[in-house]
C-alpha positions in Angstrom: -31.3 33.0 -59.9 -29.0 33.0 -62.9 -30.8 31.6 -66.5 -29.4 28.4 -67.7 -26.5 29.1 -69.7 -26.7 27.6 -73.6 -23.6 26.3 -75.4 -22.7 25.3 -78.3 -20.7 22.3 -78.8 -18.9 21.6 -82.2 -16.8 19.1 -83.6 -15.0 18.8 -87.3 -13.3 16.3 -89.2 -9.7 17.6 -89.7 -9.4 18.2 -85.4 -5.7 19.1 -85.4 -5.6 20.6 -82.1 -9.0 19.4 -80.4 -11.5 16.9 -80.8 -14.3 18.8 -79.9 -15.1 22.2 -78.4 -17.7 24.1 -76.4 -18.5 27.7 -76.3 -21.0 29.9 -75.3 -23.9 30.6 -77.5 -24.6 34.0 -77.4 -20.8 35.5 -76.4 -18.7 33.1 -78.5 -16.5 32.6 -75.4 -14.0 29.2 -75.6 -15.1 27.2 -72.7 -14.1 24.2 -73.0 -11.8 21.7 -75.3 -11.7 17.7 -75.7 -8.9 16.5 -77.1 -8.2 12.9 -78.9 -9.5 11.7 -82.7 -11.8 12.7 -85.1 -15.5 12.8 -84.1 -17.9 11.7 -86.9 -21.0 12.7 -88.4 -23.9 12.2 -86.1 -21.2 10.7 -83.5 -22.1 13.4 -80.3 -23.7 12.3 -77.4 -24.1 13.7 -74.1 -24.4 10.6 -71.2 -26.1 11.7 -68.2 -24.7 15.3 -67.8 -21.5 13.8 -66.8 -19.5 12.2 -69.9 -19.4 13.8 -73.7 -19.1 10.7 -76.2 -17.8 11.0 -79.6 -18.2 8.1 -82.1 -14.0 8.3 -83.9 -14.7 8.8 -87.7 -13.6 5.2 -89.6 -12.3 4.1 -86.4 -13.9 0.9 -83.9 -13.8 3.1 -80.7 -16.0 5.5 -78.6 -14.1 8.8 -76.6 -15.1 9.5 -73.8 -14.7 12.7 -71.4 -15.5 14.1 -68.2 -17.4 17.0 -69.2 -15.3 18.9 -66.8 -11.9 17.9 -66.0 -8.5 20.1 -66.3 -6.0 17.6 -68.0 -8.8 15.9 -70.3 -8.4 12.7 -69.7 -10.0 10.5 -72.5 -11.5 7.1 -72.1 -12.2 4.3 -75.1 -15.0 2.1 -75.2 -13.8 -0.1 -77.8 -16.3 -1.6 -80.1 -16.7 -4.4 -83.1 -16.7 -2.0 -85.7 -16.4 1.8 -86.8 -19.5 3.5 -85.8 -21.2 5.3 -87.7 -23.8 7.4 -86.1 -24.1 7.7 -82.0 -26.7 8.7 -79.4 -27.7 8.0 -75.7 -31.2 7.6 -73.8 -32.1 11.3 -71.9 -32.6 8.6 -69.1 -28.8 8.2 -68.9 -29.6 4.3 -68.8 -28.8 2.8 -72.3 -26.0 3.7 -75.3 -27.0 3.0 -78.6 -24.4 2.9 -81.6 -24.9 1.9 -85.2 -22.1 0.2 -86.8 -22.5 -1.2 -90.4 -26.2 -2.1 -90.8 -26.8 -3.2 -87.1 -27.5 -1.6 -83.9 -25.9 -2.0 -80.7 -27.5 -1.4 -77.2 -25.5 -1.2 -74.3 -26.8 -0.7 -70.6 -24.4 2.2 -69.2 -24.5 0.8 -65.6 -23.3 -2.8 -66.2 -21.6 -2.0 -69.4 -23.3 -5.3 -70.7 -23.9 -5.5 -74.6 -27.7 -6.1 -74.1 -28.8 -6.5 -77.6 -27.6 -6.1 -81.5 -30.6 -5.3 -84.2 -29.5 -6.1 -87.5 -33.0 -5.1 -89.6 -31.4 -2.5 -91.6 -29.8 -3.6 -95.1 -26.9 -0.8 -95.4 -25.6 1.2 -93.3 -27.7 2.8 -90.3 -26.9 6.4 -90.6 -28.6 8.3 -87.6 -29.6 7.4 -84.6 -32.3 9.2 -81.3 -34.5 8.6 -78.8 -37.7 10.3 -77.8 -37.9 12.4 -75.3 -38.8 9.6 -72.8 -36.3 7.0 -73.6 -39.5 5.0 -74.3 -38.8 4.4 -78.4 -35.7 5.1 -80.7 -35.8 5.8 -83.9 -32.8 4.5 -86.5 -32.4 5.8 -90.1 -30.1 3.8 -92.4 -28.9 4.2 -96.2 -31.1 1.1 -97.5 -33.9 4.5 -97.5 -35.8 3.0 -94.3 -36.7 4.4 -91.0 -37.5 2.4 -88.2 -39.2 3.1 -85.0 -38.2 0.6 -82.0 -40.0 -0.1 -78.5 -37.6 -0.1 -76.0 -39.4 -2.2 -73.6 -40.5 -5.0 -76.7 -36.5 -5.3 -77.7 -35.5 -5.8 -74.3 -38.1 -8.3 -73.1 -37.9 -10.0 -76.4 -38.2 -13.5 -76.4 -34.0 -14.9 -77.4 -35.3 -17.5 -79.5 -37.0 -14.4 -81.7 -35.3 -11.5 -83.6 -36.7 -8.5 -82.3 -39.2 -6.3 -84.7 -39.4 -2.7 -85.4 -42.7 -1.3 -84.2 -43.2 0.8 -87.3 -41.1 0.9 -90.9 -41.4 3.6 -93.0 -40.2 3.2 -96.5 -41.6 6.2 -98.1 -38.2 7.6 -98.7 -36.5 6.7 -102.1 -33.3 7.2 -101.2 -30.8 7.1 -98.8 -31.8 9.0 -94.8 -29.7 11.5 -94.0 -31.6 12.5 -90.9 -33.9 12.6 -88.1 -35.5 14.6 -85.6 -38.2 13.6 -82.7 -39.5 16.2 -81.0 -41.3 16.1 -77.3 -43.6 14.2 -76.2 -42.3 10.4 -75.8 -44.6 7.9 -78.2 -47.2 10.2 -78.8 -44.3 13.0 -80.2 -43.9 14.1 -83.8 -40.8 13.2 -85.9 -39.2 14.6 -88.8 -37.0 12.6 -91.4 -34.8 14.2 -94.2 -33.1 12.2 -97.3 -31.5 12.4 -100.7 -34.5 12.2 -102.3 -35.2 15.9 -101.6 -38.0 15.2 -99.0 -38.4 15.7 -95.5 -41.3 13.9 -94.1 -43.1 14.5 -91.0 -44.7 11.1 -88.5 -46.6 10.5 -85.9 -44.7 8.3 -83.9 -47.7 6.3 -81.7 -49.6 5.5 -85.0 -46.7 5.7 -87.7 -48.8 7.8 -89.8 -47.3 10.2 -92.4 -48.6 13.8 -91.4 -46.8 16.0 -94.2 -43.7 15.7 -97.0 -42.6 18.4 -97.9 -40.4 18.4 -101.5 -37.2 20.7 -102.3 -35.3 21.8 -105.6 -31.8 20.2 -103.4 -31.1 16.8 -101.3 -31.3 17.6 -97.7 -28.8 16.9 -95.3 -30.0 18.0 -91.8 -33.6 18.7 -90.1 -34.7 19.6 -86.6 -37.5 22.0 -85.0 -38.0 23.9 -82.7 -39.2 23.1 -79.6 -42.7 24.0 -79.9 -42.9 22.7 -83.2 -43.8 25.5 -85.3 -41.2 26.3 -87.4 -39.1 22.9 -89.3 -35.4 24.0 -90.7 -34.0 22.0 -93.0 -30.5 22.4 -94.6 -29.6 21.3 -97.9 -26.8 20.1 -100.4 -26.6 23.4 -101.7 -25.5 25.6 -98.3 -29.3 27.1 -97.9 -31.0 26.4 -94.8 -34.8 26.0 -95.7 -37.6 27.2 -92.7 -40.9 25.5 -93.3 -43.8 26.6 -90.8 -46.1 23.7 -89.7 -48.7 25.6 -88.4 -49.4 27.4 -92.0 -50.5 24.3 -94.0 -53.8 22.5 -92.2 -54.9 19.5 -93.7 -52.0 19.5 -96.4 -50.1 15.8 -96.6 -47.6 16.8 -99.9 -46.0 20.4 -100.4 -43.4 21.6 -102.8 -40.8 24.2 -101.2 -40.7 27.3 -103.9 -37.7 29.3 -102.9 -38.8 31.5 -105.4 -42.1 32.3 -103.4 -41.0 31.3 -99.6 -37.7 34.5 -100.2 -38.3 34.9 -96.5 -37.7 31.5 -95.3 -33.9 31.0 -96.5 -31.0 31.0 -94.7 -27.8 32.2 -97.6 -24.9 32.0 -96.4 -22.9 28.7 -96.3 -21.0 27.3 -99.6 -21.0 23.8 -99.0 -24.0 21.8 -97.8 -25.5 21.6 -94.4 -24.5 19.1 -92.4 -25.8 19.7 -88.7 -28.6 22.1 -87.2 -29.8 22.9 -83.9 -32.1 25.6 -82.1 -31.9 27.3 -79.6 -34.3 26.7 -76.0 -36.3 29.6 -77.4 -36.6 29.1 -80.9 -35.1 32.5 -81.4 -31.6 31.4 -82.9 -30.6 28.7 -85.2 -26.8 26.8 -85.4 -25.9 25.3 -88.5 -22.7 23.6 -89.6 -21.4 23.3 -93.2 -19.2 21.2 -95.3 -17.3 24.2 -95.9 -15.6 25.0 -92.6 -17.7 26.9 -90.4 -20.7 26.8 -87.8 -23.4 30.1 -88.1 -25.1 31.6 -85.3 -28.5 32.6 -86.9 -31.4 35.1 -85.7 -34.6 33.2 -86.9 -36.7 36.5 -87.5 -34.6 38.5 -89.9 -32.6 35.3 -91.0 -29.2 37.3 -90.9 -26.0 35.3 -89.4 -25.0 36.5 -86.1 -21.8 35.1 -85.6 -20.0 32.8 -88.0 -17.0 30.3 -86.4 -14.1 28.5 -88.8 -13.0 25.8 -87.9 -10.5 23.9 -89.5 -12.2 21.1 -91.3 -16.0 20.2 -93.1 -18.2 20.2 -89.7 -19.6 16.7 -88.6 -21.6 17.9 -85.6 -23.4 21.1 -84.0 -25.8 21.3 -81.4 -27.1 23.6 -79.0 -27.2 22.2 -75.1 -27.9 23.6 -71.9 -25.1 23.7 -70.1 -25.4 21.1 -67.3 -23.8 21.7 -63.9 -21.3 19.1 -64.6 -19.4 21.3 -67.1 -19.7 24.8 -65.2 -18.1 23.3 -62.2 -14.6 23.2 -61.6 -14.8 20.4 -58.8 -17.3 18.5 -60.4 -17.1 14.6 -60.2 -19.4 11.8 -62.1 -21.8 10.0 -59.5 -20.0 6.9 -61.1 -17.0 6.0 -63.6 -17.7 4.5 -66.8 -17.5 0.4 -67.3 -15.7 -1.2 -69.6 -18.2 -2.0 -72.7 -18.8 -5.4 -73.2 -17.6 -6.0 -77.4 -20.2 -9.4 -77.7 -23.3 -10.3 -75.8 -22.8 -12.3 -73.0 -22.4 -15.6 -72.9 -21.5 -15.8 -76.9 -17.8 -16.5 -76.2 -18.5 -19.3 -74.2 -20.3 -21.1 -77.6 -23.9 -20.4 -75.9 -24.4 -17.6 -78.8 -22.6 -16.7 -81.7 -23.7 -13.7 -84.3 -22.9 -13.8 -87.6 -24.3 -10.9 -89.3 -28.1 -10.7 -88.4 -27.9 -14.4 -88.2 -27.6 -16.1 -84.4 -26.5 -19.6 -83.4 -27.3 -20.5 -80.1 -26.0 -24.1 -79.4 -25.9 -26.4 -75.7 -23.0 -28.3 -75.0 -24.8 -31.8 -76.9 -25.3 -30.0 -79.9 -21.4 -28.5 -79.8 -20.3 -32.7 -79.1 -22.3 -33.7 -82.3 -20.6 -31.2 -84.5 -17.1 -32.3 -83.6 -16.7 -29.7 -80.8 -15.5 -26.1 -80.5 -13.0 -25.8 -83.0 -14.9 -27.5 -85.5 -18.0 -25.4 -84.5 -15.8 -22.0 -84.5 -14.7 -23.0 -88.5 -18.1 -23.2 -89.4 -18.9 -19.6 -87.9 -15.8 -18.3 -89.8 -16.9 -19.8 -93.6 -20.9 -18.5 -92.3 -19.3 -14.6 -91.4 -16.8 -15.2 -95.2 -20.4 -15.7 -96.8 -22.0 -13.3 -95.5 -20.0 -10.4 -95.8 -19.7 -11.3 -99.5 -23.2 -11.1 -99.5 -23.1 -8.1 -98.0 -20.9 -6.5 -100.8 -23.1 -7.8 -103.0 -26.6 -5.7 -101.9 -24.0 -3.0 -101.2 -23.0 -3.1 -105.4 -26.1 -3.6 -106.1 -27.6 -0.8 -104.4 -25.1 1.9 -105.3 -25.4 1.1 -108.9 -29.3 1.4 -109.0 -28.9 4.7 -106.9 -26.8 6.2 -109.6 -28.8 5.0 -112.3 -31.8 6.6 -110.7 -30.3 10.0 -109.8 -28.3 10.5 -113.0 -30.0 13.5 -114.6 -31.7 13.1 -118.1 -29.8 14.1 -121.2 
């Protein structure tokens, strides 16, 4: 029996000929092209082994594909804002999106908008799952990260707003990225930031396990998938390997370039944006700001292949190919339904959202306020306020992060 193939799949911001595209790891063979926007950072998902999904950079819809189909015949799953960070339960059940600060569940089967957590005060900026579609994690610009039950935000009572199992606000400033390893709640994960840390947690307890500080912001972290060896690539184009199993009993670490020579990646001119390892652990993807995705051998840390592409990268990740996208005649087990834009039942005046605020009102409370049009008035002047609030914290916080990262004279 043949070994699982590995691919590589790859998408940039510029996209003038493709939206995405998939070849094989260790060949560099084109296998496959997706044609149809511009995917955005931390936008890739793969649904079920049957449809690739691409959050469109600055714009409010979702691509869709068939991972293999000869005239590439794109779907949109329209949403209620641009989405900024993507990613999809390994259960195939349950899409999750971030758009602005909130996050949006959707049930893949139904289509049905099941739930929209709005906890995070900017932007949420990345997005996973564990490995047993038990707990996400969501990492936003406000510096949090947040670590979500599945199971407590979908049984929560409606008259509550759903809470986070954990927050961790060690981070200064704004998340960049996340990583959870194996192991569903009891797994490991690892979060990188501006503030040139990348912190490791313990995902059942929420405890901080190590932090690890760098000379540059890092952009991008992962492991491998036994865990022993953390990559993490930074503003400056270097690609930084720290080795877990080397430090026993050690919560804060500084990175010394100077003394770790053997544990840097050179090669890139632009920062990091995306990384990935192989099955393995013996090769290492990266994608950079300046144009091109590198094929790394972990050992000797020399680049193996290097692949231009024709704008900054936004994604790179390494996948085993599933059958779906080897075979020709390959069909999904069912189509995709049409995503529901607003929870259900809010368009009938039993639930209306106005940022993280909710109004759920019965047909004698809609008579007392003068009826529906007067009722939909009020929602307008409550979403006018509270975007102006939002511009406010978003001022406010972009001023204090200058202030605080402008170097001393």
């Amino acid at each position: 029996m043949a070994a699982p193939m590995e691919v590589a799949v790859c998408t940039d911001s510029a996209a003038p000929l493709w939206s995405c595209v998939v070849w094989e790891l260790h060949s560099g063979a084109n296998l496959l092209t997706y044609r149809g926007g511009q995917a955005g950072p931390r936008g890739l998902a793969l649904l079920n082994g049957e449809y690739l999904l691409a959050a469109q950079l600055g714009k409010n819809y979702i691509s869709a594909w068939e991972l293999q189909r000869k005239d590439q015949l794109q779907q949109k799953i329209m949403c209620p804002g641009p989405v900024t960070c993507l990613t999809t339960s390994p259960n195939g059940l349950y899409v999750l999106a971030g758009i602005a600060e909130s996050i949006y569940l959707w049930e893949v089967s139904t289509g049905n908008l099941l739930v929209i957590l709005s906890r995070h005060y900017q932007d949420v900026s990345c997005l996973q799952f564990t490995g047993d579609s038990s707990h996400f994690l969501s990492g936003g610009k406000d510096c949090l990260v947040l670590v979500w039950s599945l199971c407590s935000v979908l049984q929560a009572d409606p008259s509550r707003i759903p809470a986070p199992r954990h927050v961790w606000s060690h981070h200064t400033l704004p998340i960049t990225d996340l990583h959870c390893g194996f192991g569903g709640p009891l797994a490991r994960a690892a979060t990188a930031s501006l503030d040139q840390t990348v912190k490791l947690w313990e995902v059942s307890s929420g405890e901080l396990l190590l932090s690890v500080l760098f000379d540059v912001g890092i952009m991008a972290v992962t492991t491998d998938l036994a865990e022993h060896h953390m990559f993490c690539g930074g503003s400056d184009g270097s690609v930084f390997q720290v080795d877990l199993c080397t430090w026993p009993g050690q919560r804060e670490r500084s990175f010394q370039p100077e003394q770790d020579t053997g544990k840097v990646f050179k090669g890139h001119r632009n920062q990091v944006t995306c990384l990935s390892v192989s099955t393995d652990g013996s090769v290492l993807l990266s994608g950079s700001h300046d144009e091109t995705v590198r094929l790394w051998d972990v050992q000797s840390k020399q680049c193996i292949r290097t692949v231009a592409l024709k704008g900054p990268v936004t994604n790179a990740t390494i996948l085993l190919a599933p059958l779906s996208m080897l075979s020709s005649d390959f069909r999904p087990s069912l189509p995709l339904p049409h995503f529901n834009k607003h929870l259900l039942g809010a368009e009938h005046g039993d639930e209306l959202r106005c940022g993280g605020l909710t109004l759920r009102l019965g047909l004698h409370q809609q008579n007392v306020l003068g009826g529906q049009d007067q009722l939909r008035v009020r929602v307008t002047e409550l979403e006018d306020e509270v975007r102006n609030l939002r511009k406010i914290n978003r001022d406010l916080f972009d001023f204090s992060t200058r202030i605080i990262t402008r170097p001393a004279k």
